[in-house]
C-alpha positions in Angstrom: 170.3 -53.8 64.4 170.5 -52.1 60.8 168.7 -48.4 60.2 165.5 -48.4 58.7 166.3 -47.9 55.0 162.3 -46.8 54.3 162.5 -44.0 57.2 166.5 -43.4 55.9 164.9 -42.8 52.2 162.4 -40.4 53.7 164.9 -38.0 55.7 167.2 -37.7 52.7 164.0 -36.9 50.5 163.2 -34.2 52.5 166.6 -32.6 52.9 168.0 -33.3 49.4 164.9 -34.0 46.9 165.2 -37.4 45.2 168.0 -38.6 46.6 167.7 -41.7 48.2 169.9 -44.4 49.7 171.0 -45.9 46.7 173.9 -48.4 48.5 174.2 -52.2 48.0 175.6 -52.3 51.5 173.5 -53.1 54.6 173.6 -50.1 57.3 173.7 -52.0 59.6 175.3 -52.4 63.5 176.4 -56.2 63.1 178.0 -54.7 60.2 179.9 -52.0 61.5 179.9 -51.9 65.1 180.8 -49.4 67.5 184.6 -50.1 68.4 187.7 -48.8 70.0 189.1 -46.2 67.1 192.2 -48.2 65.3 195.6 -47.1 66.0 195.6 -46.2 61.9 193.1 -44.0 62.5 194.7 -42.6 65.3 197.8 -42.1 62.8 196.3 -40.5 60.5 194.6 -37.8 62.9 191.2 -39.1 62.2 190.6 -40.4 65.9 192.3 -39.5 69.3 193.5 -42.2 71.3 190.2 -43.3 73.3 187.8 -42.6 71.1 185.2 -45.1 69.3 184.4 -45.6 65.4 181.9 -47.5 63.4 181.8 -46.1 60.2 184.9 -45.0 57.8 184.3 -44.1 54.4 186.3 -42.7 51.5 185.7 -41.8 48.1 187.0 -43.4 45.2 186.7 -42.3 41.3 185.3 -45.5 39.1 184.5 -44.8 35.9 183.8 -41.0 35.9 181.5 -41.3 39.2 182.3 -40.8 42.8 181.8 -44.6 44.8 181.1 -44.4 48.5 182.5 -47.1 50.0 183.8 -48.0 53.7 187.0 -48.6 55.0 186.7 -50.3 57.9 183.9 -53.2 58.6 183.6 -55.5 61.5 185.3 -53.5 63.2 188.8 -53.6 61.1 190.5 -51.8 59.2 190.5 -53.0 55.3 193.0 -53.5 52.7 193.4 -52.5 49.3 192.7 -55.4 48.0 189.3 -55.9 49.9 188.5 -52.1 48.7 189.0 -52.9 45.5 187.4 -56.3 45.7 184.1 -54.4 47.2 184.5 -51.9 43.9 184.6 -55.3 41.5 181.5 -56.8 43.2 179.8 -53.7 43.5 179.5 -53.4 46.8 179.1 -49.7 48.0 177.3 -46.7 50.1 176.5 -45.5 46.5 177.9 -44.2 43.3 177.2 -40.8 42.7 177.7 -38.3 39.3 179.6 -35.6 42.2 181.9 -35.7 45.0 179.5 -33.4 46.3 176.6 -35.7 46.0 179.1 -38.4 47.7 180.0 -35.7 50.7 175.8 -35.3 51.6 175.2 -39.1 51.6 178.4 -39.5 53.9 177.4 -36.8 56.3 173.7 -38.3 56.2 175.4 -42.2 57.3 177.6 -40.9 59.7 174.8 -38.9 61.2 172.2 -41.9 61.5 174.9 -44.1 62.9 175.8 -41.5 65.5 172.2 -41.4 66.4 171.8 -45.0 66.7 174.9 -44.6 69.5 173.4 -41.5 71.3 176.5 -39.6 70.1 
């Protein structure tokens, strides 16, 4: 199943202006899948034990921009290696001129995903 990108653009127009979606990665549910939350997670305090995640992101400085890119797909956990594989191909949630630019669009993916779960 993968969000609507059309109706995605629209809701960010509305609460940010012209920002769109601007990602080369698919949102999409095959994609990142809702999964038992890895024990990494766990470690680092971002996930209790029993709890479920799709999406992880971080931010990464490339080139004087803010990249958003995930950190788990498929389900797993990636390495820095695929991360910085992903920032080589240009493979991202978007590059943006502020981290604060970067923070909205994360908090606008992790919202439509948690909709898509009925979280």
């Amino acid at each position: 199943m993968n969000i609507d990108n059309k109706a995605f653009n629209i809701m960010v127009s509305e609460a940010a202006g012209p920002m769109e979606y601007s990602g080369t990665l698919p949102l999409d549910l095959d994609e990142f899948p809702l999964v038992p939350s890895p024990q990494e997670l766990i470690d680092q305090g971002l996930a209790e034990p029993g709890d479920s995640s799709n999406i992880v992101t971080r931010q990464y400085g490339v080139d004087g921009k803010t990249w958003l890119l995930p950190t788990m797909r498929k389900g797993k956990m990636l390495t820095k290696d695929q991360i910085n594989d992903m920032i080589k191909n240009r493979e991202h949630f978007g590059v943006f001129n502020t981290k604060a630019e970067a923070d909205w669009m994360d908090k606008q993916i992790h919202g439509d995903f948690k909709k898509l779960y009925g979280k």
